[in-house]
C-alpha positions as CSV (number, residue, x, y, z in Angstrom):
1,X,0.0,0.0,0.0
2,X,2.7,2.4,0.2
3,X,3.3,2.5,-3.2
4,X,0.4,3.9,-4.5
5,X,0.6,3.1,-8.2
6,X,1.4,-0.8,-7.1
7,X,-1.4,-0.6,-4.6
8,X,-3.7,0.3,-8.0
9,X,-2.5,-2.5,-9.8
10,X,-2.8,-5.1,-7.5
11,X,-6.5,-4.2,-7.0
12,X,-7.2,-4.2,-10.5
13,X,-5.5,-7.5,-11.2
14,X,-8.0,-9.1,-8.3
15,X,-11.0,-7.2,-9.8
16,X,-9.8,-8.7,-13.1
17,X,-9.8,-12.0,-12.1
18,X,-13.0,-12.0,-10.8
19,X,-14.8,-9.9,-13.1
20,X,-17.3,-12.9,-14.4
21,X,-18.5,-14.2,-10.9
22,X,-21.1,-11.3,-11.1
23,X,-19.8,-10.7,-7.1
24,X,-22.4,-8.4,-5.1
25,X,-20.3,-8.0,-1.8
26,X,-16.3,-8.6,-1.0
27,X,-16.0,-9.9,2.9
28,X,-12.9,-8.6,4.4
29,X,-11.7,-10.4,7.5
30,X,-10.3,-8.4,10.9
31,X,-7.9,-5.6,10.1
32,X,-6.0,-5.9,6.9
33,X,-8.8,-7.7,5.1
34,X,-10.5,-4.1,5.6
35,X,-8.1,-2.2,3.6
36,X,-7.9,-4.4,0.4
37,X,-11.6,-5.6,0.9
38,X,-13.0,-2.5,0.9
39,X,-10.9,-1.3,-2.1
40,X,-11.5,-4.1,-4.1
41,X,-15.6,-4.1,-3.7
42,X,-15.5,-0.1,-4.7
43,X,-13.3,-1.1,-7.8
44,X,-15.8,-4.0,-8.3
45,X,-18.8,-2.2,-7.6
46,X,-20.2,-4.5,-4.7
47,X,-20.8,-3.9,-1.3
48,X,-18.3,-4.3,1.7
49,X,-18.7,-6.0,4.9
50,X,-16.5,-6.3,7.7
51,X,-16.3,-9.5,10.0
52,X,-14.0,-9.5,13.3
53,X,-13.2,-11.7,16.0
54,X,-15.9,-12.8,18.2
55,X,-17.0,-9.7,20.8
56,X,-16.1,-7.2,18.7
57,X,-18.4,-6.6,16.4
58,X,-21.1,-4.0,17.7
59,X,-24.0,-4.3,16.1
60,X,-26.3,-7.8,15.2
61,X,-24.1,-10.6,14.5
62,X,-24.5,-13.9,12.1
63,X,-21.9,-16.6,13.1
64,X,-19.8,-18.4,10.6
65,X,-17.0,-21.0,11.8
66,X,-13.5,-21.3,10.0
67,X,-10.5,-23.0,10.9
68,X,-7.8,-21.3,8.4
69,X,-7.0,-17.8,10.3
70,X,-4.5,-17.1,6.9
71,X,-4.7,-19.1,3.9
């Protein structure tokens, strides 16, 4: 993210690659996941939403387990 011009290309390369799916909303996870998440759905046109760690969040919740924290 520092450089900005790389920054722009790496969004448009994932926006690129997922141009077909028709995607209506980007999920970014915790704190870094909001930076390039919500970039990505404003490039892509779709929605954002933000999930965090359990206790966190402060509005209505809807629970989804993983196991992978990175991956």
């Amino acid at each position: 993210m520092k450089d900005a011009v790389l920054f722009a290309q790496v969004i448009d390369y994932f926006a690129l690659q997922v141009r077909e799916l028709n995607i209506d909303a980007v999920v970014g996870i915790e704190s870094r996941g909001f930076f390039l998440g919500a970039t990505l759905g404003y490039r892509m046109g779709a929605s954002f939403l933000h999930e965090r760690k359990k206790g966190k969040h402060p509005s209505e919740v809807h629970r989804q387990e993983y196991t992978l924290e990175v991956g």
